[in-house]
Biopython code that builds the backbone (N, CA, C, O; Angstrom):
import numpy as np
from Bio.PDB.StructureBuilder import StructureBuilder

atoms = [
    (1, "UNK", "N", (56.500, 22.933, -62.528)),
    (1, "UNK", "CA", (56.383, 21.488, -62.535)),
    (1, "UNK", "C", (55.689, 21.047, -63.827)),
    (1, "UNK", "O", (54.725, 21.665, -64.278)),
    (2, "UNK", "N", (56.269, 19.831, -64.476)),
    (2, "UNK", "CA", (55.482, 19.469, -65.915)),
    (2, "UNK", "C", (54.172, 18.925, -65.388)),
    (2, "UNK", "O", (53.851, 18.534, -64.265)),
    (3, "UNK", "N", (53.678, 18.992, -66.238)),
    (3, "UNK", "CA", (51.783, 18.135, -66.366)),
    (3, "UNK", "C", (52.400, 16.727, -66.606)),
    (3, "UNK", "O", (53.609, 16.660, -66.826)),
    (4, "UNK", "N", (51.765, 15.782, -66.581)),
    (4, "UNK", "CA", (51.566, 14.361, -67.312)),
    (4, "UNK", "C", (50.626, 13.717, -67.500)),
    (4, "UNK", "O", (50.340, 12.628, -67.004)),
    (5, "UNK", "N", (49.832, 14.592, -68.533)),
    (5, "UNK", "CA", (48.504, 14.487, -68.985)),
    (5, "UNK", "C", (48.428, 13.013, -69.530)),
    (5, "UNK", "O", (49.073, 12.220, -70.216)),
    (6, "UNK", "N", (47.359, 13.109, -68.879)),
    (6, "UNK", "CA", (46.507, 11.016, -69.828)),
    (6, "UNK", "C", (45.483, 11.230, -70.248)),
    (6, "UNK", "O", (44.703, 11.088, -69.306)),
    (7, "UNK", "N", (44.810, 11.572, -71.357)),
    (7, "UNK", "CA", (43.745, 10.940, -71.833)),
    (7, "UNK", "C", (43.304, 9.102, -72.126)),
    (7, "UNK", "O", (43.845, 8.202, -72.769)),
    (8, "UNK", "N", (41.793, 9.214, -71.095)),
    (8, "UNK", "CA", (41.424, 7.782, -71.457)),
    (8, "UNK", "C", (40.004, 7.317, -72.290)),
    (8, "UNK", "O", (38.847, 7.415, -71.881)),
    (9, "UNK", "N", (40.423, 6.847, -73.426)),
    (9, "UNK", "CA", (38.758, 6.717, -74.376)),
    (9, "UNK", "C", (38.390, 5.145, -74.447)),
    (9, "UNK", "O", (38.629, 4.193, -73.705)),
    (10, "UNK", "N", (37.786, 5.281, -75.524)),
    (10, "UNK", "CA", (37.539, 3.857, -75.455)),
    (10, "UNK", "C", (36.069, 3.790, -76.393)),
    (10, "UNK", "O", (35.138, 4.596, -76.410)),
    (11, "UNK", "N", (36.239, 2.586, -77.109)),
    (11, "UNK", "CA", (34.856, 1.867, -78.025)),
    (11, "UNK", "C", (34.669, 0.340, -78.005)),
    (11, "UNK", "O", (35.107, -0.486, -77.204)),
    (12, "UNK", "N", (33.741, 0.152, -79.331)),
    (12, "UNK", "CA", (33.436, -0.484, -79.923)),
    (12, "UNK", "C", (34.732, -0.746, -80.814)),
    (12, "UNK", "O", (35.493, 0.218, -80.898)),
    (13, "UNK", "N", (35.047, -1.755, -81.403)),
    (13, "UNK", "CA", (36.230, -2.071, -82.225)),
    (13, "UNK", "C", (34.896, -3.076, -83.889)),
    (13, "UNK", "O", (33.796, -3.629, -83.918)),
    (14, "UNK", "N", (35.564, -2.867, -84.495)),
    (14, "UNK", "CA", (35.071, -3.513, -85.913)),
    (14, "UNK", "C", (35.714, -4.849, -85.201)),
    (14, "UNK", "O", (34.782, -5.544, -84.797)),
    (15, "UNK", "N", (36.690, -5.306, -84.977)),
    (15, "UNK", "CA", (37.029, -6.573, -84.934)),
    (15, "UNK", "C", (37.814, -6.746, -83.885)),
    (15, "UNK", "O", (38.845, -6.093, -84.048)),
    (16, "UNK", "N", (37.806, -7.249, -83.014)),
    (16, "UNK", "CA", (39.106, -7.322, -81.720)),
    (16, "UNK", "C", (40.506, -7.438, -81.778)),
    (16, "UNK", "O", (41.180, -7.209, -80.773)),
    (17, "UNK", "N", (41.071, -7.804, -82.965)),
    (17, "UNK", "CA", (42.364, -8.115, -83.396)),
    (17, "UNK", "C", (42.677, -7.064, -84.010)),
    (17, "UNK", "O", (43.806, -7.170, -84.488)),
    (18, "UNK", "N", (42.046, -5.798, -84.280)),
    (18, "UNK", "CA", (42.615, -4.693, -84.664)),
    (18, "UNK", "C", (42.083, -3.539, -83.924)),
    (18, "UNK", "O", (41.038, -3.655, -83.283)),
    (19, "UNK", "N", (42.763, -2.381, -83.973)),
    (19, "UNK", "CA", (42.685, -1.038, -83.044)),
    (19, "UNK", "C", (41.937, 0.038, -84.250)),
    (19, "UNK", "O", (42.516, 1.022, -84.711)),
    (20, "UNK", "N", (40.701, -0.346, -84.584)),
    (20, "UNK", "CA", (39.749, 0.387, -85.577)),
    (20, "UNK", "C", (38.235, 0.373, -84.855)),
    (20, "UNK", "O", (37.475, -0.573, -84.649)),
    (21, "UNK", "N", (38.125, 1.540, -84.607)),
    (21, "UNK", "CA", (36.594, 1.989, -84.234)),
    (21, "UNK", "C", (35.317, 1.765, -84.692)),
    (21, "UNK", "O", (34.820, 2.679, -85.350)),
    (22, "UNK", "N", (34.598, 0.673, -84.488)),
    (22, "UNK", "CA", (33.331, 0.403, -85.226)),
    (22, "UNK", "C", (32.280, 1.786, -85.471)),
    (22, "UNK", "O", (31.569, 1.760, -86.476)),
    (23, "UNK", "N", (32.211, 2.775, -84.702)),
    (23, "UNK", "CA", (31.986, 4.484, -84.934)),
    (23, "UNK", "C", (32.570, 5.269, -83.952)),
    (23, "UNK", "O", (32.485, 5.137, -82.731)),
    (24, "UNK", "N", (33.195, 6.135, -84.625)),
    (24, "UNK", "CA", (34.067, 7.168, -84.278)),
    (24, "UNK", "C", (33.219, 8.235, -83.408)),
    (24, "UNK", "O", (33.448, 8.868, -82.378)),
    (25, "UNK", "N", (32.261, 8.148, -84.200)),
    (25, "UNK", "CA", (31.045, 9.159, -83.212)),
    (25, "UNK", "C", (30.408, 8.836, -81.884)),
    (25, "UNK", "O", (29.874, 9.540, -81.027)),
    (26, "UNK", "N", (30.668, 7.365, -82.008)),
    (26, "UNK", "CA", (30.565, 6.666, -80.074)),
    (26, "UNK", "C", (31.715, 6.757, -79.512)),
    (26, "UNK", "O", (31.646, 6.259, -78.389)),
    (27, "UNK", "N", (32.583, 7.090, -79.711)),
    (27, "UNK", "CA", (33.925, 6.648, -78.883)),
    (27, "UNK", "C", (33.559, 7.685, -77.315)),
    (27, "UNK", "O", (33.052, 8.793, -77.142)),
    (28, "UNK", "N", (34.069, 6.738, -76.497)),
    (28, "UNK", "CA", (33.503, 7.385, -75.343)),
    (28, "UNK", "C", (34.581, 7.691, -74.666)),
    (28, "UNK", "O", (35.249, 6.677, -74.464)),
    (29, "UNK", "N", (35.337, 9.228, -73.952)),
    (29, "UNK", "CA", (35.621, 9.887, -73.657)),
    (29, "UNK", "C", (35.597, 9.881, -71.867)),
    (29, "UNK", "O", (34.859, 10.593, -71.185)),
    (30, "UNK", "N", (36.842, 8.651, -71.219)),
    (30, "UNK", "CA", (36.337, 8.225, -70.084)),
    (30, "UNK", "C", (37.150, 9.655, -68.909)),
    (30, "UNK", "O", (36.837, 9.785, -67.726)),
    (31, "UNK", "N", (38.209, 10.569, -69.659)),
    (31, "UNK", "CA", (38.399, 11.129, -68.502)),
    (31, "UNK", "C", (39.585, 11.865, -69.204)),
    (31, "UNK", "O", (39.842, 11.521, -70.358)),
    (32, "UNK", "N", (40.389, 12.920, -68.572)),
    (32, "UNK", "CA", (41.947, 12.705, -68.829)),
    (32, "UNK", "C", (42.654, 13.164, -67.039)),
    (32, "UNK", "O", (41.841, 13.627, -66.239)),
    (33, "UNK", "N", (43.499, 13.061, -66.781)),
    (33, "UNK", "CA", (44.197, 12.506, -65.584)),
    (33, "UNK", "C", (45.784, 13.302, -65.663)),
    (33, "UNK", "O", (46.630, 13.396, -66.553)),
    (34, "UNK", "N", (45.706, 13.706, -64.523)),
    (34, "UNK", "CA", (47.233, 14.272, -64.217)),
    (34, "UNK", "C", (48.245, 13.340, -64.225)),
    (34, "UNK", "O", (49.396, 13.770, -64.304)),
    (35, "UNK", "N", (48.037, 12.019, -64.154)),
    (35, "UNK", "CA", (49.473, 11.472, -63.739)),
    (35, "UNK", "C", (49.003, 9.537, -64.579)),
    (35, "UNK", "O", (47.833, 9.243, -64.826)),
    (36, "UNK", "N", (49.924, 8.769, -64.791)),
    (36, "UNK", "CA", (49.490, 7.830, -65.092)),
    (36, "UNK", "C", (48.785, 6.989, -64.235)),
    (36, "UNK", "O", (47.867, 6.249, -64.589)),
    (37, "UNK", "N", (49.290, 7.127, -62.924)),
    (37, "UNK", "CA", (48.355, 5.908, -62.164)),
    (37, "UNK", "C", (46.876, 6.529, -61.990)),
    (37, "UNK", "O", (46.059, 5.663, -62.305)),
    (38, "UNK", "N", (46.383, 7.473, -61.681)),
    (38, "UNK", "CA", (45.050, 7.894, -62.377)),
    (38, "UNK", "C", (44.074, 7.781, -63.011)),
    (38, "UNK", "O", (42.870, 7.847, -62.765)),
    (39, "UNK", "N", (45.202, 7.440, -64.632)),
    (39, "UNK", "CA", (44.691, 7.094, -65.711)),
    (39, "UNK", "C", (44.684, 5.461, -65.941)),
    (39, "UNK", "O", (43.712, 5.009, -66.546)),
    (40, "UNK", "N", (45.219, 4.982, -65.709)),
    (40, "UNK", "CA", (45.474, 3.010, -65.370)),
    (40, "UNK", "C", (44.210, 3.019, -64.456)),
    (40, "UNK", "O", (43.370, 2.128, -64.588)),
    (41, "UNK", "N", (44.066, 3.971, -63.569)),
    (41, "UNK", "CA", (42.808, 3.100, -62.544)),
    (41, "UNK", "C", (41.473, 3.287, -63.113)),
    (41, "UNK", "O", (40.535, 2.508, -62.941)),
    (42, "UNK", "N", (41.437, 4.431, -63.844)),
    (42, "UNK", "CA", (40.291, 4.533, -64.969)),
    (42, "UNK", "C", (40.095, 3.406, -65.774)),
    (42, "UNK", "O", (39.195, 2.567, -65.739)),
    (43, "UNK", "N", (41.043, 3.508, -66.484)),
    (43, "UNK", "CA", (41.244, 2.667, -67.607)),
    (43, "UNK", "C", (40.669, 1.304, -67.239)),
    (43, "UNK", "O", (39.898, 0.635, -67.927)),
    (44, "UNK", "N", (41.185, 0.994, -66.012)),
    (44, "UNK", "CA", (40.998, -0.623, -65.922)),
    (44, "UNK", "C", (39.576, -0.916, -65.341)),
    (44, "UNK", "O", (39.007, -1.998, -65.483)),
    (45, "UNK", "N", (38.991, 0.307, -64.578)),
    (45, "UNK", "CA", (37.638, 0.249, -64.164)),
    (45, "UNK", "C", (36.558, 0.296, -65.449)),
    (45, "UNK", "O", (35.530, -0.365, -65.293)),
    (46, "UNK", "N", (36.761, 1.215, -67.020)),
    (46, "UNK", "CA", (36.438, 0.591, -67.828)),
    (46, "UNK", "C", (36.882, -0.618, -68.381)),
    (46, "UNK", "O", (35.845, -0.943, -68.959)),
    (47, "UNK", "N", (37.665, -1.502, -68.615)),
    (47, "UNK", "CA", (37.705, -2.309, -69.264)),
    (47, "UNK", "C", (37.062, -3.403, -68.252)),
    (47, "UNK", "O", (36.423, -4.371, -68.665)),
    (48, "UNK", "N", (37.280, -3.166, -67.017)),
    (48, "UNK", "CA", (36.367, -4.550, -66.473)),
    (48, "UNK", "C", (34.911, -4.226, -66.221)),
    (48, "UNK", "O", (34.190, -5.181, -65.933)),
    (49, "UNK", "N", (34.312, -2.886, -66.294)),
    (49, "UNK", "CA", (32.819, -2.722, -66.630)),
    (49, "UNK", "C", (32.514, -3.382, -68.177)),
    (49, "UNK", "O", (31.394, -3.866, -68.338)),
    (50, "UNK", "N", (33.284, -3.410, -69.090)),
    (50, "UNK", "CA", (32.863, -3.541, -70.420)),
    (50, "UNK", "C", (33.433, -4.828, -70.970)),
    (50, "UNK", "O", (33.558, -4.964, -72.187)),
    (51, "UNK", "N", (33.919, -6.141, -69.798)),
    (51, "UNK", "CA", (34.643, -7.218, -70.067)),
    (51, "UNK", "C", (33.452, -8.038, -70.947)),
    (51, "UNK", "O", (33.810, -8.261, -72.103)),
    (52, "UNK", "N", (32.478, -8.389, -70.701)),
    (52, "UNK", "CA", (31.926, -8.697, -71.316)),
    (52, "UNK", "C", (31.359, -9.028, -72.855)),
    (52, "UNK", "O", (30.637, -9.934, -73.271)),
    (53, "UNK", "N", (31.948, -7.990, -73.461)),
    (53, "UNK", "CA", (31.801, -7.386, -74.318)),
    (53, "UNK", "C", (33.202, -7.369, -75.241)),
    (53, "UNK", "O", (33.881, -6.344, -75.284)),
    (54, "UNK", "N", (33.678, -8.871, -76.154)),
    (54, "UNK", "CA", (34.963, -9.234, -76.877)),
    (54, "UNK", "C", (35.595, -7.554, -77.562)),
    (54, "UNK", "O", (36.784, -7.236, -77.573)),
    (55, "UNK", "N", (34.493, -6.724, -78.056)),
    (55, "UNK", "CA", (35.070, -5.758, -78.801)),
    (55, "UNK", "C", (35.071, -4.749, -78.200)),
    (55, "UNK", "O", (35.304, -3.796, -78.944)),
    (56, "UNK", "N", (34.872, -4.403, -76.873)),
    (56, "UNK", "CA", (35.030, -3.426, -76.159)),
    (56, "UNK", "C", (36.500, -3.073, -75.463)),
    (56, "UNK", "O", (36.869, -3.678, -74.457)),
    (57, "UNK", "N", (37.217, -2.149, -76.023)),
    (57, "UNK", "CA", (38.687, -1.632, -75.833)),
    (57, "UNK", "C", (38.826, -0.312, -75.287)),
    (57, "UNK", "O", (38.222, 0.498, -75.991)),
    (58, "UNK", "N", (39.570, 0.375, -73.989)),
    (58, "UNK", "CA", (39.806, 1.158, -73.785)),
    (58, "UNK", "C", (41.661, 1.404, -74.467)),
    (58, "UNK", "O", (42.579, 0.667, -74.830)),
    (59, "UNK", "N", (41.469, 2.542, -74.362)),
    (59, "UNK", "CA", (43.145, 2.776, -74.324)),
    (59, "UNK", "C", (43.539, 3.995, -73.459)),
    (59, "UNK", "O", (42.600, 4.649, -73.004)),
    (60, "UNK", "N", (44.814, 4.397, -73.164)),
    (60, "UNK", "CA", (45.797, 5.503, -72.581)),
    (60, "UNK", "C", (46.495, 6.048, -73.394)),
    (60, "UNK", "O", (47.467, 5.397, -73.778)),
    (61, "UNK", "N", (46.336, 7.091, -73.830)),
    (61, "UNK", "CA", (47.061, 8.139, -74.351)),
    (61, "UNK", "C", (47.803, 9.539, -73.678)),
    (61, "UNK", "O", (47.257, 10.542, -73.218)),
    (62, "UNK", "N", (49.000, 9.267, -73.781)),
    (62, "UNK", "CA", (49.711, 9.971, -73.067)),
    (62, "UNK", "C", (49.732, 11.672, -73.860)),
    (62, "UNK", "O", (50.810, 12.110, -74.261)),
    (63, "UNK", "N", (49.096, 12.081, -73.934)),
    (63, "UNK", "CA", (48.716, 13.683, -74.085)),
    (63, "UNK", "C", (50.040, 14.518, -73.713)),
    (63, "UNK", "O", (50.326, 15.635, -74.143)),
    (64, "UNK", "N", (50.592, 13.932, -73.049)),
    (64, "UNK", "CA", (52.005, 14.967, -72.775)),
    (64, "UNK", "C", (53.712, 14.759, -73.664)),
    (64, "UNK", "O", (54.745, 15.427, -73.714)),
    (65, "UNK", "N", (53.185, 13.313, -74.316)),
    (65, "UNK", "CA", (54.144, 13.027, -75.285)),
    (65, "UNK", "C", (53.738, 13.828, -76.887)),
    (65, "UNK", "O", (54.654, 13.996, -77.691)),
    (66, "UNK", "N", (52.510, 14.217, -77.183)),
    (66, "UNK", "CA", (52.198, 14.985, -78.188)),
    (66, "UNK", "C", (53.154, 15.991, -78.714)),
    (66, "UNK", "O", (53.752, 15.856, -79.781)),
    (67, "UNK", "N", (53.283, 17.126, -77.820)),
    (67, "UNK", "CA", (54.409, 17.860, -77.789)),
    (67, "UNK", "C", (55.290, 18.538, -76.919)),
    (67, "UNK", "O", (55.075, 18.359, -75.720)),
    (68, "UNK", "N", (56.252, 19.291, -77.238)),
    (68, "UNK", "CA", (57.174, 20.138, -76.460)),
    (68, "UNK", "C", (57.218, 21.287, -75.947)),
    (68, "UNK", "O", (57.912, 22.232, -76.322)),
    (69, "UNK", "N", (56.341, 21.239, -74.909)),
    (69, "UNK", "CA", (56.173, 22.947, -74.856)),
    (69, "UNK", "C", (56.865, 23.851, -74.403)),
    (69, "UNK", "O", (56.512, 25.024, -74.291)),
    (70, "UNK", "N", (58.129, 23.293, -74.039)),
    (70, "UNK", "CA", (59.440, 24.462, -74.070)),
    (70, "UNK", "C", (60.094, 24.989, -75.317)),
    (70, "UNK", "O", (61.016, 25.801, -75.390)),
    (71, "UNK", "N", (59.220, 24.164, -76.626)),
    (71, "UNK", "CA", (59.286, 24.548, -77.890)),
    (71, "UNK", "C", (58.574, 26.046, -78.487)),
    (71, "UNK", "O", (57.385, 26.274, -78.264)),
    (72, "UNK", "N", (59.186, 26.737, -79.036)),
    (72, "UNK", "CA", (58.460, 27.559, -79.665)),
    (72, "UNK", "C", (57.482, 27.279, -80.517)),
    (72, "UNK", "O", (57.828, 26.210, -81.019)),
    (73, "UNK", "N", (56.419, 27.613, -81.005)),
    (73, "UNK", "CA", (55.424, 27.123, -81.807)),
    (73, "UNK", "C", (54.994, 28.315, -82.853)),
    (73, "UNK", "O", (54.827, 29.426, -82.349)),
    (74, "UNK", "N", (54.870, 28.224, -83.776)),
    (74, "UNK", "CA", (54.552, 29.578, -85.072)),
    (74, "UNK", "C", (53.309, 29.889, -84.811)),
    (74, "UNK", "O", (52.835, 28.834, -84.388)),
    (75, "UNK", "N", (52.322, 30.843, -84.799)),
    (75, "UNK", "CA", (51.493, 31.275, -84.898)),
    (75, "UNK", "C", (50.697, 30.289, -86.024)),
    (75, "UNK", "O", (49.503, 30.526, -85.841)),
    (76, "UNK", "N", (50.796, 29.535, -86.840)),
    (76, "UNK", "CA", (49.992, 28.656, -87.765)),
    (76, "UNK", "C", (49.810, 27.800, -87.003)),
    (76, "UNK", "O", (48.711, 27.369, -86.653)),
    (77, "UNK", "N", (50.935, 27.420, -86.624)),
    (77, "UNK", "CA", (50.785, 25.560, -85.290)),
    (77, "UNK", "C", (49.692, 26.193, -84.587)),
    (77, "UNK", "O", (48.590, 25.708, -84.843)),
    (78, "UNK", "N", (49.722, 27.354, -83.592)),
    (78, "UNK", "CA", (48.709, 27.500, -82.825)),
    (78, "UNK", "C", (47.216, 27.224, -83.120)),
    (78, "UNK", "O", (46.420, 26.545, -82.470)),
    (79, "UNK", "N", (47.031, 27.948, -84.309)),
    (79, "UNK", "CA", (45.873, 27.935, -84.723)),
    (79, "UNK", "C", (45.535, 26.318, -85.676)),
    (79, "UNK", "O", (44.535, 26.134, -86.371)),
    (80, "UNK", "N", (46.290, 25.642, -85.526)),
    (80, "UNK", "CA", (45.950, 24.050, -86.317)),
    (80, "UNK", "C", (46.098, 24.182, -87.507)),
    (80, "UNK", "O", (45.391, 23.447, -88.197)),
    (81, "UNK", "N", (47.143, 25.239, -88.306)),
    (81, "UNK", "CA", (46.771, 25.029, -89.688)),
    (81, "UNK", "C", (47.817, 24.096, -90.536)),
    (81, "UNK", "O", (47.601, 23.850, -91.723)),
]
sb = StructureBuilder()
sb.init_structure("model")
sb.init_model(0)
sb.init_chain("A")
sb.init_seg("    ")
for serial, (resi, resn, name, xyz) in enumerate(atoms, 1):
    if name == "N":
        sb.init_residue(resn, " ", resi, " ")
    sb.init_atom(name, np.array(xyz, "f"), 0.0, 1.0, " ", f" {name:<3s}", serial, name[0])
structure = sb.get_structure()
């Protein structure tokens, strides 16, 4: 059976009208999730803890669209080079 990994993060934004991290070193790391509805119920439980707050943005990243893992991969891919 495939995975359908979600990673969910989320910050501070420099400005609300753009998707740029006021520090990269806060970005906070809310979970990652087998399936999307999982990750939506996360997601939305941060963004309405942090409504308050104009520059506070979570997002969903679908971790399973990254790659193909019925793909072969070279021994360099593995290792990140």
């Amino acid at each position: 059976m495939t995975q359908r990994l979600h990673l969910v993060f989320g910050g501070e934004l420099v400005d609300p009208t753009k998707n740029v991290f006021k520090n990269v070193e806060d970005i906070q790391i809310v979970g990652m999730f087998p399936d999307y509805a999982s990750a939506y119920d996360a997601w939305k439980a941060e963004a309405q803890r942090t409504v308050d707050n104009a520059h506070m943005r979570f997002y969903i990243a679908h971790i399973h669209r990254l790659r193909d893992e019925e793909a072969a991969a070279s021994s360099t891919e593995e290792l990140g080079s």
